[in-house]
Backbone bond lengths (Angstrom), bond angles and torsions (degrees), N, CA, C in turn:
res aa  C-N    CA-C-N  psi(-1)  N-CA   C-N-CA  omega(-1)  CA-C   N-CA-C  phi
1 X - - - 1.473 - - 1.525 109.69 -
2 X 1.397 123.86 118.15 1.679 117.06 170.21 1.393 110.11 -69.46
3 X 1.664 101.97 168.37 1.282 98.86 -150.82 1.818 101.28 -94.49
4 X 1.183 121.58 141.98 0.934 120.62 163.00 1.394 140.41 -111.60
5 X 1.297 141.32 140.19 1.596 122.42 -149.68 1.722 96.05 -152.36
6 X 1.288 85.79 120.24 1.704 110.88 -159.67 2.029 78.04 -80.47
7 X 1.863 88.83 156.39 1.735 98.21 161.55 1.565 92.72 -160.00
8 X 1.383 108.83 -177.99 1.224 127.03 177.17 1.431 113.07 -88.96
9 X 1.178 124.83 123.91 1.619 123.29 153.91 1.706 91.20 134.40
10 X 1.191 99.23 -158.48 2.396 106.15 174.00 1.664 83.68 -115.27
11 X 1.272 93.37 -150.27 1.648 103.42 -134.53 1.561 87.27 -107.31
12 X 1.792 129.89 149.03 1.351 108.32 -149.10 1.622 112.43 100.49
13 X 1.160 122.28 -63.95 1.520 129.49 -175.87 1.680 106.74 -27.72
14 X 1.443 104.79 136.85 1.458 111.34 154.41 1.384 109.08 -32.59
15 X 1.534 120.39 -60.30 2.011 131.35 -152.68 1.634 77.31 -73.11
16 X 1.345 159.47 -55.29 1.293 148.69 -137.13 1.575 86.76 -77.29
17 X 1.479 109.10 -64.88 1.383 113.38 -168.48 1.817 108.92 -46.82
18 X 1.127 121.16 -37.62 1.343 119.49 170.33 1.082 132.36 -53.49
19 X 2.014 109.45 -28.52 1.427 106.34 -178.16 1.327 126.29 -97.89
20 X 1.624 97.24 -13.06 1.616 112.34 152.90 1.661 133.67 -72.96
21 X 1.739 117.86 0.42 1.063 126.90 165.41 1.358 108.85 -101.39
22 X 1.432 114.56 -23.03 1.256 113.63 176.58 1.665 118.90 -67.20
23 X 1.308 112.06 -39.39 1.143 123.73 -164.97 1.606 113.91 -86.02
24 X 1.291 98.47 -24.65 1.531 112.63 -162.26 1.402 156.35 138.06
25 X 1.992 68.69 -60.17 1.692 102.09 -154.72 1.745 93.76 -144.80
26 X 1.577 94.54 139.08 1.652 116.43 162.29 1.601 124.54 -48.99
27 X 1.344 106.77 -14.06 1.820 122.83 -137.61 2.193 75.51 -102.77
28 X 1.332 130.99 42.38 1.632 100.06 174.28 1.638 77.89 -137.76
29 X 1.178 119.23 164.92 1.485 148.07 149.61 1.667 128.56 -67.42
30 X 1.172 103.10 99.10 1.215 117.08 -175.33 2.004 120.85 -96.60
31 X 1.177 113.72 120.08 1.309 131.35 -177.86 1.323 111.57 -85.45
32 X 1.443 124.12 102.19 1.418 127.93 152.00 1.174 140.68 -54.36
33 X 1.742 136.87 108.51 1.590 121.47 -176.10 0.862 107.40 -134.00
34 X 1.907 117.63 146.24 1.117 110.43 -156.90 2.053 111.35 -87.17
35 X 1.193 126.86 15.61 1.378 108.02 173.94 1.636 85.30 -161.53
36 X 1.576 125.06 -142.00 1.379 135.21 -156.93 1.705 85.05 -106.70
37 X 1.207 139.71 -65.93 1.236 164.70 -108.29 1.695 81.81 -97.75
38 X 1.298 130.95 -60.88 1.348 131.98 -164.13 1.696 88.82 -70.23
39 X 1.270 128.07 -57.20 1.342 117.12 -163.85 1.393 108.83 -61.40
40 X 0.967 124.07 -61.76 2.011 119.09 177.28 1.214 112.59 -23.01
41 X 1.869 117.37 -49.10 1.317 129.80 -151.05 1.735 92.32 -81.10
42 X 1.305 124.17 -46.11 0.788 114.83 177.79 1.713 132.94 -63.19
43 X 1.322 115.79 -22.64 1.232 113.81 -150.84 2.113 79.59 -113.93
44 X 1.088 104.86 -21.54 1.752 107.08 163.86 1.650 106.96 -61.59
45 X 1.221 120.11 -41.27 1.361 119.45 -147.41 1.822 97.67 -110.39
46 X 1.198 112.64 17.86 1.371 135.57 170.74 1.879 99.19 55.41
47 X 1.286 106.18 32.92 1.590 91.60 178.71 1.814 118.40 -83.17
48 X 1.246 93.62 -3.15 2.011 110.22 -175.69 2.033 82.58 -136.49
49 X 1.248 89.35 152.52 1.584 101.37 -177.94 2.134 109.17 -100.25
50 X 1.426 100.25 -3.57 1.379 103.88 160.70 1.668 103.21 -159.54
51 X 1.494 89.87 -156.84 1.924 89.63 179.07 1.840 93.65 -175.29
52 X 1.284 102.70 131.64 1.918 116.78 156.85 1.223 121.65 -85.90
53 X 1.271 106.00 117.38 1.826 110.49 172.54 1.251 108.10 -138.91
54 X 1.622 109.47 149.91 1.671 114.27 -146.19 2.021 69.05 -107.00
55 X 1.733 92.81 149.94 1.378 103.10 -162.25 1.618 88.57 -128.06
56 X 1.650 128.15 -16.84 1.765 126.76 164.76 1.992 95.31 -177.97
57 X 1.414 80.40 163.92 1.616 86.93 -179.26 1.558 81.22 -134.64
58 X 1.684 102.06 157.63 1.369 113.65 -154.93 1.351 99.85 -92.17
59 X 1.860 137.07 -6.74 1.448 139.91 138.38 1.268 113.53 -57.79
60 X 1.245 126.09 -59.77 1.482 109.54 -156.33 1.317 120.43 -139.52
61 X 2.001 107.38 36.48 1.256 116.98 146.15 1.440 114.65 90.37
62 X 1.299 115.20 -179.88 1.894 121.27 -173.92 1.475 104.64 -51.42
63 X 1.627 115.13 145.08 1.184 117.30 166.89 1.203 100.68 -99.00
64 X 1.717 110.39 119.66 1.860 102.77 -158.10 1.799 104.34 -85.98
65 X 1.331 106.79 -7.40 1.839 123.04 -173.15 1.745 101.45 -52.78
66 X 1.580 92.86 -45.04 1.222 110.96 -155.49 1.747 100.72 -79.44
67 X 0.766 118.36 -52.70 1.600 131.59 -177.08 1.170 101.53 -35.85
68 X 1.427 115.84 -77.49 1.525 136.59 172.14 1.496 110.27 -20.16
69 X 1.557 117.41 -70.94 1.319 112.50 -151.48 1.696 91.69 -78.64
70 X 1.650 136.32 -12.01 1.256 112.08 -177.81 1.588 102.17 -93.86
71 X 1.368 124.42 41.37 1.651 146.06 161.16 1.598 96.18 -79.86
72 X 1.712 87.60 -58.11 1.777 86.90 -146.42 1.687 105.90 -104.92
73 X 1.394 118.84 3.19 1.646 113.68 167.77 1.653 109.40 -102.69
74 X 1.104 125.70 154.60 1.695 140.14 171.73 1.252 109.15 -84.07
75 X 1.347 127.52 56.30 1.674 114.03 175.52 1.972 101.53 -126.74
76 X 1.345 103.44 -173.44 1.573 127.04 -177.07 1.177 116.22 -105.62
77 X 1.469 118.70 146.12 1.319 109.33 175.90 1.661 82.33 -105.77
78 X 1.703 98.11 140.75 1.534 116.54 166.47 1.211 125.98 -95.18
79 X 1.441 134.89 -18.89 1.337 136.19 157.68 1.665 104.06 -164.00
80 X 1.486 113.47 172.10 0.932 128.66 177.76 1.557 118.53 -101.61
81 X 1.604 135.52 104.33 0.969 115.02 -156.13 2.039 98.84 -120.46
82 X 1.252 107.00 136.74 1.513 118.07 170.46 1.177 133.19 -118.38
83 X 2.100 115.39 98.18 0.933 117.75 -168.16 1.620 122.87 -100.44
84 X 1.117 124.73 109.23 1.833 116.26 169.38 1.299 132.26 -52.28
85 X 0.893 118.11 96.04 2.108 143.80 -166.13 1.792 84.10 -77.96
86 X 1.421 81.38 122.51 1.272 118.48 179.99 1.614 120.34 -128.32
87 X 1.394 149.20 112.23 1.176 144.17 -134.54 1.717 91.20 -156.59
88 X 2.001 77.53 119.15 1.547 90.92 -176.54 1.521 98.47 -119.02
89 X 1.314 108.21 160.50 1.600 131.33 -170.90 1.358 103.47 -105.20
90 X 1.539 126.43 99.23 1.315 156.81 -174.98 1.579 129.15 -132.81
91 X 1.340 104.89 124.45 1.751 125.03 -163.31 1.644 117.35 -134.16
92 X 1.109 136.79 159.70 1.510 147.56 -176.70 1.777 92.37 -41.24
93 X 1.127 101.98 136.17 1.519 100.86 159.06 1.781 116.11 -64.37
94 X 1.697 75.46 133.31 1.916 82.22 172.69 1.399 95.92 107.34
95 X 1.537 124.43 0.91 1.825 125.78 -171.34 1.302 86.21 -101.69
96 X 1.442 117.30 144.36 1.860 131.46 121.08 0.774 135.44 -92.72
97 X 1.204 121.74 174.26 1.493 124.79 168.57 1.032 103.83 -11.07
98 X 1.702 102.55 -107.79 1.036 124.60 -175.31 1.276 125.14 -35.57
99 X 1.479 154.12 2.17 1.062 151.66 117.53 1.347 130.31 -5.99
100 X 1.907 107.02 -47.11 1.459 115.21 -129.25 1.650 73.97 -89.43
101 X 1.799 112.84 -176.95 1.001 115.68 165.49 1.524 91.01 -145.64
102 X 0.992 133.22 -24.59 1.462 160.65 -151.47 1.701 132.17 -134.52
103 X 1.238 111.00 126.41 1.529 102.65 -179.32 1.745 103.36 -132.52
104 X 1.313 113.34 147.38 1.201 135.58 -176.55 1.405 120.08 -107.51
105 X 1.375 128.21 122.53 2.102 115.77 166.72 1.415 73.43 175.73
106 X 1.608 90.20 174.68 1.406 108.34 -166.78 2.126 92.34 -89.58
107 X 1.318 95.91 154.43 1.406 119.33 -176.70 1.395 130.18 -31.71
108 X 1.149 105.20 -30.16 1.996 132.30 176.28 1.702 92.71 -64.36
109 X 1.535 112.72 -69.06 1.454 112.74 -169.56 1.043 111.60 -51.78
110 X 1.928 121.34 -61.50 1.069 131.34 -179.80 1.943 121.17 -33.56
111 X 1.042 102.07 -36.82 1.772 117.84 178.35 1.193 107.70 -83.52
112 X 1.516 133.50 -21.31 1.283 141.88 -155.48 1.682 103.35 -110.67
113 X 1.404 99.10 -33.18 2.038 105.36 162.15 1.374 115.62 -105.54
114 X 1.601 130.38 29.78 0.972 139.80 -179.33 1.272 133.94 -46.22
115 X 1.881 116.24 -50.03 1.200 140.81 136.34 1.703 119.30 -39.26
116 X 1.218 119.68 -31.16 1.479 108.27 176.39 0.774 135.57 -105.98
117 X 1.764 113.24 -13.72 1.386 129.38 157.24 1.985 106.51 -56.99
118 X 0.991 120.61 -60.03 1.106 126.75 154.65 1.499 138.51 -22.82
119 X 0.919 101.98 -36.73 1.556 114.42 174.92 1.579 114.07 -70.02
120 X 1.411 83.14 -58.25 1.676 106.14 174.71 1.821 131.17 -75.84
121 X 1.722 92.34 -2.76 1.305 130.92 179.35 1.831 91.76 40.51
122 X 1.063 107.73 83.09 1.721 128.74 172.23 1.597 89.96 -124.38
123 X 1.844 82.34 123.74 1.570 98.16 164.71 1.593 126.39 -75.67
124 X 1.413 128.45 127.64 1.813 115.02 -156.47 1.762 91.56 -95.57
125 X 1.273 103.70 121.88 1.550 116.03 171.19 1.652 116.99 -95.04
126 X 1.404 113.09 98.43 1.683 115.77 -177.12 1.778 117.18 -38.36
127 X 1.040 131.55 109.64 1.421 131.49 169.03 1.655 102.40 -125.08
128 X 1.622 90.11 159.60 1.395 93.63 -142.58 1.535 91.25 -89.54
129 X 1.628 150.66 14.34 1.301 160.33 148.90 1.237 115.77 -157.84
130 X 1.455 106.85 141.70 1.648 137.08 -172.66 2.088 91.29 -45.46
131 X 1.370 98.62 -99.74 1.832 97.38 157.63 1.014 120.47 31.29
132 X 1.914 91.92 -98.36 1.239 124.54 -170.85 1.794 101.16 -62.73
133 X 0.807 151.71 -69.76 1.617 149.19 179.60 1.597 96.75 -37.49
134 X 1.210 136.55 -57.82 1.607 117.98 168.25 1.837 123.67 -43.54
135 X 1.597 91.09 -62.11 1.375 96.74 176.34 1.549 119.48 -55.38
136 X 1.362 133.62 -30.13 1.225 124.30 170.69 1.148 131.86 -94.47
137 X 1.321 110.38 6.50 1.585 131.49 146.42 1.080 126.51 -57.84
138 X 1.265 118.94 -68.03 1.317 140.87 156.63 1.693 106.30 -32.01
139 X 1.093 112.56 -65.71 1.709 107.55 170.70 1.034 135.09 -54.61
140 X 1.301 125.12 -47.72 1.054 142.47 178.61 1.852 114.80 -86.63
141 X 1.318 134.00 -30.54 1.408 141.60 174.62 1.273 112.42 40.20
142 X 1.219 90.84 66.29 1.759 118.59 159.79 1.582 109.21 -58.31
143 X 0.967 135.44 135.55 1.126 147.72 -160.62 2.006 94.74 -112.42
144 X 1.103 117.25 118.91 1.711 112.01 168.56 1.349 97.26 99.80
145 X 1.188 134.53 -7.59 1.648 138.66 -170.38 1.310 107.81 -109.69
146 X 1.313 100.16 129.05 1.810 113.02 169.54 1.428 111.02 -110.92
147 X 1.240 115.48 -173.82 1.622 124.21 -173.47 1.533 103.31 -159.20
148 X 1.880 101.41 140.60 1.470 78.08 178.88 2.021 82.61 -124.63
149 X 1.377 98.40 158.21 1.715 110.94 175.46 1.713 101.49 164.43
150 X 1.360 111.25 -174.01 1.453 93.50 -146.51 1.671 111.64 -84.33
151 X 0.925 116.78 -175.83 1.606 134.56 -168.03 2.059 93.17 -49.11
152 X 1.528 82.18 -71.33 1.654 97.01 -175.98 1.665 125.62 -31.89
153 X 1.935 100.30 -37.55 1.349 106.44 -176.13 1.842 113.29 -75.82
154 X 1.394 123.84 -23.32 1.108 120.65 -174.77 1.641 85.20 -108.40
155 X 1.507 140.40 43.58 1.206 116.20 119.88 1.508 110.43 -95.15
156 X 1.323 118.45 -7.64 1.647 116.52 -167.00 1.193 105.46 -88.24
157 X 1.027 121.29 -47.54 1.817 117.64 166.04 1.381 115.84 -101.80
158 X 1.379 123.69 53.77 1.433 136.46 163.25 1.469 116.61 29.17
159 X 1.250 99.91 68.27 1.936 109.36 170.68 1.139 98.91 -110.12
160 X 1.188 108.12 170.96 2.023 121.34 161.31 0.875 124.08 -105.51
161 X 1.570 122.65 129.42 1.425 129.70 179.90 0.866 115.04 -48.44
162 X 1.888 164.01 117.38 1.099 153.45 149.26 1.644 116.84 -65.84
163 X 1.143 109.71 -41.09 1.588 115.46 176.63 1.945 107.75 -158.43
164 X 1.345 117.67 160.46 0.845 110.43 162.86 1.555 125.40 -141.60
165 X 1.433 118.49 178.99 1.561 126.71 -156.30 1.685 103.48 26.76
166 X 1.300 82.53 56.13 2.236 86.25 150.65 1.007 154.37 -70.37
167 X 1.601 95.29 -1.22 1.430 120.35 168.79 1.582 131.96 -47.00
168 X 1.097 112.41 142.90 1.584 122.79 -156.80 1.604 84.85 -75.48
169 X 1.277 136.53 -39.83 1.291 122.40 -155.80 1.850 99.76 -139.96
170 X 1.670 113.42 149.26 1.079 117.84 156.58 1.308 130.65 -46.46
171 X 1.337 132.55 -63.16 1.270 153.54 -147.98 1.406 113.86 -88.55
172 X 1.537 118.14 43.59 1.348 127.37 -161.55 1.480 107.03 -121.44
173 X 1.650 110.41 77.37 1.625 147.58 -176.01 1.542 99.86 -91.04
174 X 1.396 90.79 132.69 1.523 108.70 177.75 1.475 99.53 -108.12
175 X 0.904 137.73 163.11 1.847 139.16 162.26 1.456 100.71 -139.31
176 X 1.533 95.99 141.34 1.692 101.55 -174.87 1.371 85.53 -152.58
177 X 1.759 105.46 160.18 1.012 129.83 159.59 1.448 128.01 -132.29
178 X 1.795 101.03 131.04 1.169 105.34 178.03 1.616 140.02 -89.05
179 X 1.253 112.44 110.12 1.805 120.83 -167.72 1.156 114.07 -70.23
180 X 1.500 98.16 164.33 1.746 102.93 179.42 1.339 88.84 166.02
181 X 1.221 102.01 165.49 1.853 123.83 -166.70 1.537 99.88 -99.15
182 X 1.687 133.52 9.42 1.190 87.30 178.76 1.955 85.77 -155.40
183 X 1.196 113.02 170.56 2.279 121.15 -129.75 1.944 64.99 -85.52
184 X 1.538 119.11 126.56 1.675 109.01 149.48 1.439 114.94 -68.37
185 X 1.649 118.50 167.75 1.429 133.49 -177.24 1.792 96.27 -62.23
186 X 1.173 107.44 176.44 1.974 111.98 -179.55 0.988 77.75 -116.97
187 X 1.570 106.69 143.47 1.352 131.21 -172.90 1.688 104.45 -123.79
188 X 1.522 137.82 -154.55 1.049 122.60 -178.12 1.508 133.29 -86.88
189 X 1.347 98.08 -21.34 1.760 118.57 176.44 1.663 82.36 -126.16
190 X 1.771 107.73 137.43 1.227 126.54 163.82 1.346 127.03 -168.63
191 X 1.530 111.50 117.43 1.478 112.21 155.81 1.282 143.82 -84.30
192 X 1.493 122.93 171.13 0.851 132.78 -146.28 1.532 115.59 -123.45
193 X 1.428 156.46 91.52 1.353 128.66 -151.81 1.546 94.82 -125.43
194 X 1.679 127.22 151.97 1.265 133.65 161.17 1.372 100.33 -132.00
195 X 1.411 94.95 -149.25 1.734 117.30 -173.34 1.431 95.07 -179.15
196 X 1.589 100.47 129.25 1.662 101.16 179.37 1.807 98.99 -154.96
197 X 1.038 121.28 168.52 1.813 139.67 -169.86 0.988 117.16 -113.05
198 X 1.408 148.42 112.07 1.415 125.32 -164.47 1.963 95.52 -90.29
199 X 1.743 96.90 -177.91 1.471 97.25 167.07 1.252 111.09 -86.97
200 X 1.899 120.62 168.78 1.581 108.76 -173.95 1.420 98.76 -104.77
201 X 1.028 99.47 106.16 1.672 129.65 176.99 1.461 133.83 -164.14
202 X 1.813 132.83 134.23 1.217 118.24 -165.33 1.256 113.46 -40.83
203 X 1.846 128.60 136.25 1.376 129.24 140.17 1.377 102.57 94.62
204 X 1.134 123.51 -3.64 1.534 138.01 145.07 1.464 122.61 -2.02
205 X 1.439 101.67 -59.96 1.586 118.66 165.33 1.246 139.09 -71.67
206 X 1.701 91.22 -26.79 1.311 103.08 171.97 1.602 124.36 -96.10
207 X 1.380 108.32 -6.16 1.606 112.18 158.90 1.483 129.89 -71.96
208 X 1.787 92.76 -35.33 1.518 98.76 -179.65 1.661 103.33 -63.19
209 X 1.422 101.00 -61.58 1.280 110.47 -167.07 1.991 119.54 -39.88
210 X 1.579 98.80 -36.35 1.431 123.02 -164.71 1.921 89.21 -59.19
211 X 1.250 122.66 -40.91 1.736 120.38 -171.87 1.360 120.45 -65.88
212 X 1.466 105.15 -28.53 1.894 114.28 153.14 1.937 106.14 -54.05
213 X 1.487 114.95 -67.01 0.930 107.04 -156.61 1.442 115.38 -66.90
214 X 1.238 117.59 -8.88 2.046 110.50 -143.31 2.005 66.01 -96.17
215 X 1.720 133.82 -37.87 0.581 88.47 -160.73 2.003 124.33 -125.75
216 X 1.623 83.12 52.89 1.583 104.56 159.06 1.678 96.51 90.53
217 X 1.220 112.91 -11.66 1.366 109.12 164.09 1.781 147.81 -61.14
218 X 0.880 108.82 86.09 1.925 135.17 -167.81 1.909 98.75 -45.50
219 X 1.225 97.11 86.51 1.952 101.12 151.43 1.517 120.92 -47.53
220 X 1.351 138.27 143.30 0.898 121.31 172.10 1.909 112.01 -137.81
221 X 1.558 95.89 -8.00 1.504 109.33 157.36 1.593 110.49 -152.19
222 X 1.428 118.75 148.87 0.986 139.04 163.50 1.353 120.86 -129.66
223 X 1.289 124.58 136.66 1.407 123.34 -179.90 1.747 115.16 -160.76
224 X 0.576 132.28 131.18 1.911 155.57 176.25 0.953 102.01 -61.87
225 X 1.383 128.60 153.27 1.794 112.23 178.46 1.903 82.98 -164.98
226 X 1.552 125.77 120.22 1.811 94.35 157.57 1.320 132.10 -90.44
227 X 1.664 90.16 171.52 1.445 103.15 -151.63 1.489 99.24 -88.31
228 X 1.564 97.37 127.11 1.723 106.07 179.16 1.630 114.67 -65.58
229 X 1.276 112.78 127.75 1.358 122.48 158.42 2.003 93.45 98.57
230 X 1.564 117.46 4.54 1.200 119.88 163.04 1.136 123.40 -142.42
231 X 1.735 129.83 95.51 0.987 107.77 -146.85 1.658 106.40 -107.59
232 X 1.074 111.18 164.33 2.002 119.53 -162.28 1.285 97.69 95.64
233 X 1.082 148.30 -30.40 1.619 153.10 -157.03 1.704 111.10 -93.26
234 X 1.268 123.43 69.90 1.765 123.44 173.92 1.855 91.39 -67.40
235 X 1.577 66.56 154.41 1.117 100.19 166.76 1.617 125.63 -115.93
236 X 1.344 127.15 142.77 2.134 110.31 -173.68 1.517 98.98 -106.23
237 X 1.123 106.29 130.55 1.669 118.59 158.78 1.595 102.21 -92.47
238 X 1.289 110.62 140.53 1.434 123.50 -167.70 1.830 113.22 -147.10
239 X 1.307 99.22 116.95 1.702 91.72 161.77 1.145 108.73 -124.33
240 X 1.467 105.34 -175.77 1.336 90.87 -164.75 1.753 97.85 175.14
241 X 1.339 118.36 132.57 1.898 112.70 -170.11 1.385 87.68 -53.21
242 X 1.351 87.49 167.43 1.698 121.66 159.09 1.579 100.77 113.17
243 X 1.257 106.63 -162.34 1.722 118.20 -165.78 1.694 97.10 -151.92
244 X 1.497 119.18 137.78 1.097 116.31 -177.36 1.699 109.87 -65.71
245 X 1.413 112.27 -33.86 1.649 99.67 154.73 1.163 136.74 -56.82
246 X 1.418 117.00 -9.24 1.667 103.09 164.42 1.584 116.49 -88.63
247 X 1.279 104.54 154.75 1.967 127.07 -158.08 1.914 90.28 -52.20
248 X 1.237 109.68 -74.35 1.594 121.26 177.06 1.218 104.60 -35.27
249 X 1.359 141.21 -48.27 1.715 125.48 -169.10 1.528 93.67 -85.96
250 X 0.942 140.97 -40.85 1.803 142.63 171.91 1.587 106.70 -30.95
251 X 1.721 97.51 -55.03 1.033 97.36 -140.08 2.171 84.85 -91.31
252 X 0.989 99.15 -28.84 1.929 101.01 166.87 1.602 100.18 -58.79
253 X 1.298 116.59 -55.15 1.720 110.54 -171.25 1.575 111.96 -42.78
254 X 1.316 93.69 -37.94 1.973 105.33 -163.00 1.357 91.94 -75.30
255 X 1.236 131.66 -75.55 1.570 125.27 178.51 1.571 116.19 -37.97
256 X 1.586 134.94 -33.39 0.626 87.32 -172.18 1.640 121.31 -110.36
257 X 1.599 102.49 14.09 1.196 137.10 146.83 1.731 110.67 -19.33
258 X 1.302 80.69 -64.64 1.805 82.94 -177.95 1.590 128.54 -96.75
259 X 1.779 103.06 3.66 1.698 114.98 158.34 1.560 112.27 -78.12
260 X 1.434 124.39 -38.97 1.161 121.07 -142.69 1.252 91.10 -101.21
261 X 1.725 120.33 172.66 1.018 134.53 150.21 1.734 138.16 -90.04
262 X 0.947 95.64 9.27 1.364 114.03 -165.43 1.848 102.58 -178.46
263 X 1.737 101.46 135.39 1.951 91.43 163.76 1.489 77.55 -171.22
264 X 1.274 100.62 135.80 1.450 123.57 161.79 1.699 118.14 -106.80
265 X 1.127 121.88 131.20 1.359 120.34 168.67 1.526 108.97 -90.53
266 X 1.873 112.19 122.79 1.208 112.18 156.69 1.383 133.61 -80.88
267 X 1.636 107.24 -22.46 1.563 104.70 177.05 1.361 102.09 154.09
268 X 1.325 101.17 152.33 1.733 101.33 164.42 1.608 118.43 -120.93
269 X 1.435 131.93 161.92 1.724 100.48 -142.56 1.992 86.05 -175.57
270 X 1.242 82.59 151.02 2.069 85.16 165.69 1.304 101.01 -71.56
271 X 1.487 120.96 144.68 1.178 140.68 139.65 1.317 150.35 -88.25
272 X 1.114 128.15 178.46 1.191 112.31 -170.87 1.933 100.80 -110.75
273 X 0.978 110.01 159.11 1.844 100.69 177.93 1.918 84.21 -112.55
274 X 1.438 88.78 143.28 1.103 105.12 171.43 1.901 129.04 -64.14
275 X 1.228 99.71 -27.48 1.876 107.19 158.34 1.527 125.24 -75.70
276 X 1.353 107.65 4.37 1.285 116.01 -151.24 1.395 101.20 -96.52
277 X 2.161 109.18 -15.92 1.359 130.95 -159.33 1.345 119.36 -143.37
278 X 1.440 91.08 16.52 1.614 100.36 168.01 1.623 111.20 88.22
279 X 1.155 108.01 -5.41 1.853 117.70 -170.54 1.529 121.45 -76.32
């Protein structure tokens, strides 16, 4: 069976574009869904043999959709993948600039080309995906309307580039993770991610936490999240280097096994090093 790897959005998407840098190569099958809820189900119910889901972008923070549902499904994360969102300014062939009067993408971009819409004094029209604002351009051939989403999507539904990476800022990192039902090999750089509850008692947090430190083990996110169906009760998502095969994370898992009240393992997986991506 080739492999197939479900993402969020139609075809075009930032998450598509991710799984084709991830992989390599053009040559894999990619599964479109339309929100978080269809992709889990799918990649739970083995109908795609993995799936990409963006887990924070380095503007505008945790994707909390995503957090949630890896509470309540049993799968692995298979690697850690980091893509740079890049947002190009694309219209009907035969448009310029000066044509446009109007720009289209979903709200994230729109705030993220804020400064350049501006310049060019283009009014930003909310659509509900980058993609999708190309693709229904393209259908529809609005005359005076631009779209902004990535390079790739206005070759797929035949627009013209007007400009590209218009983005107000460099540092516009996507982070995703790739699922699958079963632990990948440790490779040379690797993290580690769970989710665990402490007990309600002083310093609680700070015991669990203390079994990373005593034993040389480097956090690299922490975050609180509450716990559905209990409320006052967070929960910490945690990554953190290492590989559950090394002796030190074993021997942190076991301790903190017996601090916490709760810890789920999501997986241990290649990573990405943060110099590796310009960060």
């Amino acid at each position: 069976m080739q492999n197939i790897i479900a993402f969020q959005g139609i075809h075009g998407a930032n998450s598509e574009n991710a799984i084709f840098q991830h992989f390599k190569t053009d040559d894999i099958e990619t599964h479109p869904c339309t929100d978080l809820d269809a992709l889990f189900k799918a990649i739970h119910s083995e109908e795609v043999t993995a799936a990409l889901v963006p887990v924070e972008n380095a503007l505008a923070g945790a994707v909390n959709g995503t957090y949630e549902r890896l509470m309540e499904y049993d799968l692995r994360i298979q690697a850690e993948v980091i893509h740079h969102v890049h947002h190009a300014l694309m219209a009907l062939p035969g448009t310029t600039l000066e044509d446009l009067h109007s720009v289209r993408s979903h709200p994230q971009a729109l705030a993220q080309c804020e400064r350049y819409l501006q310049r060019y004094d283009l009014n930003p029209v909310s659509w509900y995906d980058t993609a999708g604002a190309a693709k229904d351009l393209a259908s529809e051939k609005v005359q005076g309307v631009g779209a902004l989403a990535s390079s790739r999507a206005a070759e797929i539904y035949g627009l013209d580039i007007l400009a590209e990476s218009v983005e107000d800022v460099t540092f516009n990192y996507t982070r995703f993770f790739l699922l699958g039902h079963d632990d990948p090999e440790p490779s040379d750089y690797n993290k580690t991610s769970l989710v665990f509850a402490t007990r309600h008692q002083p310093g609680a947090l700070y015991d669990c936490l203390g079994e990373f430190a005593n034993r040389g083990l480097n956090l690299t996110k922490l975050e609180s999240r509450p716990r559905r169906n209990r409320p006052w009760e967070p929960v910490f998502y945690v990554d953190f280097e290492g590989h559950w095969q090394d002796l030190e994370v074993q021997s942190a898992l076991t301790a903190l096994l017996q601090k916490a009240s709760f810890v789920k393992m999501l997986g241990s997986y290649p990573a990405v090093e943060n110099n590796s991506v310009g960060m």
